[in-house]
C-alpha positions in Angstrom: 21.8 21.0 20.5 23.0 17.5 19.7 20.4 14.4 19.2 21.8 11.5 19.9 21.6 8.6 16.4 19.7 6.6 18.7 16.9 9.0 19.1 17.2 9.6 15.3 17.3 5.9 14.6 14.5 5.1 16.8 12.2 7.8 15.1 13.1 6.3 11.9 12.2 3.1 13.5 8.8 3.9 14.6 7.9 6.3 11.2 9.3 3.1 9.2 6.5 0.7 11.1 3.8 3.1 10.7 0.8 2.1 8.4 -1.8 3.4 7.1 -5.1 3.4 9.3 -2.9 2.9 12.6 -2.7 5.5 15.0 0.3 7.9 14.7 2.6 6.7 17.2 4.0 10.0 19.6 7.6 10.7 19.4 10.1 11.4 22.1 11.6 14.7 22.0 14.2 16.5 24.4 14.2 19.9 26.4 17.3 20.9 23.9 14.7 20.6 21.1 11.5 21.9 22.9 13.6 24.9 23.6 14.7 24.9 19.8 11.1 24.9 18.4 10.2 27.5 21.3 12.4 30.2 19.6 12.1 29.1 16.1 8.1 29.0 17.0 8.0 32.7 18.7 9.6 34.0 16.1 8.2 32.3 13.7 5.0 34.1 14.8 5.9 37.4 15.1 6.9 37.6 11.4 3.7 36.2 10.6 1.6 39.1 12.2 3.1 41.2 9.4 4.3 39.0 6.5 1.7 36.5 6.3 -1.8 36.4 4.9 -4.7 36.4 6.1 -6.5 33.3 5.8 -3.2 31.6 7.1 -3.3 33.7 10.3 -6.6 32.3 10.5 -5.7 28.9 10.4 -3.4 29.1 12.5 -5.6 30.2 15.5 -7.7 27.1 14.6 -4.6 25.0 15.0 -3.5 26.3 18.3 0.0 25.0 18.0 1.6 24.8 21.7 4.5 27.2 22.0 6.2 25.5 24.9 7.7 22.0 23.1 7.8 20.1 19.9 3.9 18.9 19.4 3.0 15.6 18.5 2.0 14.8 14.5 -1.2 12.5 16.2 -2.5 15.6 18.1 -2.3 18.1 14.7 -3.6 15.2 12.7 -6.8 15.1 15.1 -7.0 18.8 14.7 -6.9 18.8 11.2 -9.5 15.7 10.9 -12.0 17.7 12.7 -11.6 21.1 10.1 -10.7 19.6 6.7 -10.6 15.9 6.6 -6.7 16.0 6.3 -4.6 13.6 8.3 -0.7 13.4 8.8 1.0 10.7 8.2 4.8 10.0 9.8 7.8 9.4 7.4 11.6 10.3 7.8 13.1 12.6 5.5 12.4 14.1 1.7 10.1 12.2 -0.3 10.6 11.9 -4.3 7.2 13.7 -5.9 5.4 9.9 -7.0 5.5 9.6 -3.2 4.6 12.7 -1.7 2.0 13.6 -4.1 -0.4 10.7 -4.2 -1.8 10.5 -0.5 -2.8 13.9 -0.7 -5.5 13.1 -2.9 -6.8 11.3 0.1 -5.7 13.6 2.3 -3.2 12.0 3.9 0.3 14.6 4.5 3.3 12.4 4.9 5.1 14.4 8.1 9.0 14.1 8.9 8.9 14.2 13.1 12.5 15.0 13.1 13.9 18.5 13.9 16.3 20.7 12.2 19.7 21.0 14.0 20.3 24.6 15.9 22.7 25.8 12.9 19.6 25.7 10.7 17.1 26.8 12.7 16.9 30.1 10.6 16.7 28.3 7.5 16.3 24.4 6.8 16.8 23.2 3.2 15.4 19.9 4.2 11.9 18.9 5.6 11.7 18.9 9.2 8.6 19.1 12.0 9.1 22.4 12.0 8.1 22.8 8.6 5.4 20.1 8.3 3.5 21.6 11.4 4.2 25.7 10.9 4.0 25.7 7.3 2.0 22.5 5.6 -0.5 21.7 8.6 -1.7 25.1 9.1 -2.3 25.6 5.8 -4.3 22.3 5.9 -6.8 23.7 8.3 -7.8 26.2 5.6 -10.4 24.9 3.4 -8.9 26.5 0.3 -5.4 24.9 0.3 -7.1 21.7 1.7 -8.4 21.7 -1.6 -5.2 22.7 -3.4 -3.3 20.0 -1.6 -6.4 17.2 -2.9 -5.6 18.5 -6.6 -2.1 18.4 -6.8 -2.6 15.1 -5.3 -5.2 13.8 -7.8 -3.3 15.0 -10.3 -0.4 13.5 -10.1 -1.9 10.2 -9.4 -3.2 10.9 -12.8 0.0 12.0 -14.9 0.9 10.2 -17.6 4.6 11.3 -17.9 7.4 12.7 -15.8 7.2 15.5 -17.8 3.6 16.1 -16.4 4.6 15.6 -13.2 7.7 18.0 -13.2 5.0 20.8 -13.9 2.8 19.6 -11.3 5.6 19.9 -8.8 6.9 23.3 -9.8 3.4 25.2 -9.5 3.3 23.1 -6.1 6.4 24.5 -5.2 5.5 28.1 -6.3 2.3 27.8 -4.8 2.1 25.2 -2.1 5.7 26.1 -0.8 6.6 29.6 -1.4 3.5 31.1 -2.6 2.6 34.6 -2.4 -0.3 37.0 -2.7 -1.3 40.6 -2.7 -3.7 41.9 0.3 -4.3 46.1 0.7 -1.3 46.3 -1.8 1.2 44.3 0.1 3.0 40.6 -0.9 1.7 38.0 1.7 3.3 34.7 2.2 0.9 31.7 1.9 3.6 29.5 1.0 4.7 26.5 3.6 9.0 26.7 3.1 8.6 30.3 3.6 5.8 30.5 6.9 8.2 28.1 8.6 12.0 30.0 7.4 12.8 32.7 9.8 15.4 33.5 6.5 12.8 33.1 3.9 10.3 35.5 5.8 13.8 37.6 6.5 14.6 37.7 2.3 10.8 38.4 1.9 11.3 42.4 1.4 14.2 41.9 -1.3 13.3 39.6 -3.2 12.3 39.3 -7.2 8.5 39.5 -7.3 6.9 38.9 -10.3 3.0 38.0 -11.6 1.4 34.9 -11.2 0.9 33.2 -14.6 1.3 29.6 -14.5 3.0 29.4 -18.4 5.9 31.3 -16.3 6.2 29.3 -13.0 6.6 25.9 -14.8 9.8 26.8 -16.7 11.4 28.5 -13.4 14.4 26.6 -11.7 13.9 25.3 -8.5 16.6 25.3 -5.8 15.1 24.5 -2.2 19.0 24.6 -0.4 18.7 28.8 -1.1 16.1 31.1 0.0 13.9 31.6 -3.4 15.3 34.2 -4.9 12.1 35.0 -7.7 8.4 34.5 -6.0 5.1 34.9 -8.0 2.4 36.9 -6.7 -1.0 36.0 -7.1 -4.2 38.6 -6.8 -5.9 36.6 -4.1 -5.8 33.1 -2.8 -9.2 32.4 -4.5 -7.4 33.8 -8.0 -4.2 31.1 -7.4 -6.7 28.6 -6.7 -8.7 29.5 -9.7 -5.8 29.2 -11.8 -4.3 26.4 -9.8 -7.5 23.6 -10.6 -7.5 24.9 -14.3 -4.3 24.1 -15.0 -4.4 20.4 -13.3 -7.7 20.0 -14.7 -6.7 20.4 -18.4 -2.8 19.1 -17.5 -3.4 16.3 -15.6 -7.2 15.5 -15.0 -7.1 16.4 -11.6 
């Protein structure tokens, strides 16, 4: 599958002219990459039956994503509206943490529409839709991480140093991004860059598992161009969320 720059340059175009309030404009996509999101999507899916928890699964019923072609960031954003009061919002490509973080306190997701070429469609290391719609938006249609999403987002409006913000970001990445809990005895991922990483869910059964204790995740090294090698486990999504909100609370004044 090849996209042509013009297609590329065009969504940039279009993401680049959005603003806020305005409705998200629908991107062009072709039957190379509706096929590409079809496999990806299915299976996706299938890994999720067994490797995924609960209230995620549950979420993503609510969301309904189509299987058949790439779906449109303005028809998720009206789903999520409707269940959590979150929104997407289109932009190309990574955005630096005092960028990302911010508009989720208002719930507002910036969303890449582009798609990850077919060699990485078992493993992307950078955002595509794929990712924003499997793993983030899903996640946003349960309350719980609707609200973990309006914290880290509060909070780092509110940090007073880089330093702050470095912590903020690594318990979102070990949370938000390749979190994992325990459910009848058994690691679940609730964690976005794993949910939507046929590799990462792949890895899933060999990697380094240890306990959830936020004093540990903030001095763990980040690499987001590898499958995560060392996860932390929470009890419960309530018990990461628990933690989660004391931490920004007493870091960051979320």
């Amino acid at each position: 599958m090849t996209v042509r720059l013009d297609v590329r340059a065009e969504r940039e175009r279009m993401a680049r002219a959005y603003r806020p309030g305005q409705h998200v404009p629908d991107f062009a996509y072709s039957s190379d990459e509706d096929a590409l999101w079809s496999r990806v999507f299915a299976t996706l899916s299938a890994m999720h039956q067994q490797l995924s928890c609960t209230q995620y699964r549950l979420a993503a019923r609510y969301v309904g994503l189509p299987t058949g072609r790439v779906p449109q960031l303005s028809e998720v954003s009206g789903t999520l509206r409707s269940l959590t009061g979150f929104a997407l919002a289109p932009v190309m490509g990574a955005l630096p943490g005092r960028l990302f973080y911010p508009p989720l306190a208002d719930g507002i997701l910036r969303s890449t529409p582009d798609l990850r070429p077919v060699a990485e469609q078992s493993f992307s290391p950078d955002p595509d839709v794929i990712h924003e719609l499997v793993g983030h938006a899903v996640m946003l249609a349960d309350p719980d991480f609707a609200d973990m999403y309006r914290w880290f987002g509060r909070a780092a409006k509110n940090a007073t140093s880089d330093e702050v913000l470095t912590a903020i970001a690594k318990l979102f990445w070990f949370t938000m991004e390749v979190g994992v809990v325990t459910e009848k005895g058994h690691p679940r991922a609730c964690g976005a860059a794993i949910l939507s990483s046929v590799a990462e869910l792949e890895s899933f059964a060999n990697v380094e598992l240890r306990d959830f204790r936020i004093d540990d995740v903030i001095v763990s090294d980040i690499d987001d161009s590898v499958c995560q090698p060392v996860l932390f486990v929470a009890e419960s999504v309530s018990r990461m969320k628990d933690e989660v909100k004391r931490f920004l609370d007493s870091s960051a004044g979320a």
